[in-house]
C-alpha positions as CSV (number, residue, x, y, z in Angstrom):
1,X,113.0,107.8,91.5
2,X,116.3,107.1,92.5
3,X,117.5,103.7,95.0
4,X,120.0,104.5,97.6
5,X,122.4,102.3,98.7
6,X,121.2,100.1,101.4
7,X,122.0,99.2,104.9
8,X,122.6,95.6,105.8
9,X,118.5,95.3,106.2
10,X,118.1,96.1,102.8
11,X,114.7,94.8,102.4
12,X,113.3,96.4,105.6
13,X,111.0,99.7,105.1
14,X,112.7,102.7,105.4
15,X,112.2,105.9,102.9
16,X,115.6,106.7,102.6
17,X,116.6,103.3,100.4
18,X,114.6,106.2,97.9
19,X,115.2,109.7,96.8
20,X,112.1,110.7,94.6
21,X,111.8,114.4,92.8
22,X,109.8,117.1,93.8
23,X,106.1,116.4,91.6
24,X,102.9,117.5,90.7
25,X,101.7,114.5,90.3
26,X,98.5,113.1,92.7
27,X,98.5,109.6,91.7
28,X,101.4,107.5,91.1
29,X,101.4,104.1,89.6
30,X,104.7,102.3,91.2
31,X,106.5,99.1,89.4
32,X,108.3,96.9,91.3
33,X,110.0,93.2,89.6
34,X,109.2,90.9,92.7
35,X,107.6,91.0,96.4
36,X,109.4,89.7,98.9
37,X,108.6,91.4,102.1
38,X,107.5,94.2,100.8
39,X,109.6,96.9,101.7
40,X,111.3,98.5,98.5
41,X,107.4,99.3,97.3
42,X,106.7,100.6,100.7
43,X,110.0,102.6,100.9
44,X,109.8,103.8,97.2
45,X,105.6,104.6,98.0
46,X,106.9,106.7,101.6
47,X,109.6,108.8,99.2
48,X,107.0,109.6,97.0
49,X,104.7,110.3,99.4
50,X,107.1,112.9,100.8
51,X,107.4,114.9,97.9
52,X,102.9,115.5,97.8
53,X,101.9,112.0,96.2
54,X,98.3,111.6,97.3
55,X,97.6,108.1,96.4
56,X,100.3,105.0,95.0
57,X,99.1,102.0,93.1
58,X,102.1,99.3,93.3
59,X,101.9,96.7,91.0
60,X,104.4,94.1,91.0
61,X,105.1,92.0,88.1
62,X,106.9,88.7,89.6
63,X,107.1,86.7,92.6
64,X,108.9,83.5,92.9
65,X,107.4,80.6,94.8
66,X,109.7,78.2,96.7
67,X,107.8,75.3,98.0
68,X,110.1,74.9,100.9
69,X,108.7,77.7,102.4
70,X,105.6,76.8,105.1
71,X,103.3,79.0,103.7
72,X,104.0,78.6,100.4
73,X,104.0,75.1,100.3
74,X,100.6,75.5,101.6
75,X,99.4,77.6,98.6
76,X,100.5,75.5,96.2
77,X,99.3,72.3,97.8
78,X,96.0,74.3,98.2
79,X,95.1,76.6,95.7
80,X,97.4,76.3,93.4
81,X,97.4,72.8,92.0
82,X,98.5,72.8,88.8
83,X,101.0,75.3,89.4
84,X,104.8,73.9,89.0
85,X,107.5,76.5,90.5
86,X,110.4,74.3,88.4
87,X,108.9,75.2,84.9
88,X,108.1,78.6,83.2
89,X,104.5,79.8,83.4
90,X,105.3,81.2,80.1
91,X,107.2,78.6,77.8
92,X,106.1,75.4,80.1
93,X,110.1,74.6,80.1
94,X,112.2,74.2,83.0
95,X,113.4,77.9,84.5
């Protein structure tokens, strides 16, 4: 799979941000590094589709919190209690 350059919405759906090749394959698992609104997964999944993908399993690996956000701040004041977005979730240190 291949990215395209982007427009200036670059994080808008649209299947052309992806060129996939022709496959045989019916089930695609799809990796993507962070969600933010969603639309590289959905781009990439709509390429692959294109070319006879059946079904796409996106998993994504990383999504950064920021508490200034409405919603977010929600989450963590809600379910997420213990969570610190300044510190990593892996070394307990300071990003």
């Amino acid at each position: 799979m291949t990215a395209n350059n982007y427009d200036d919405d670059a994080r808008a759906f649209n299947a052309s941000h992806f060129t996939a090749p022709p496959t045989t394959a019916s089930h695609v698992l799809l990796l993507d590094d962070t969600w933010t609104t969603g639309g590289h997964l959905q781009s990439a999944s709509a390429a692959l589709k294109a070319q006879g993908v059946l079904r796409i399993t996106g998993l994504v690996i990383a999504r950064w919190l920021d508490p200034s956000w409405s919603t977010t701040k929600t989450f963590i004041s809600e379910l997420a209690q213990d969570f610190d977005p300044t510190l990593c979730p892996y070394t307990g240190t300071p990003c």
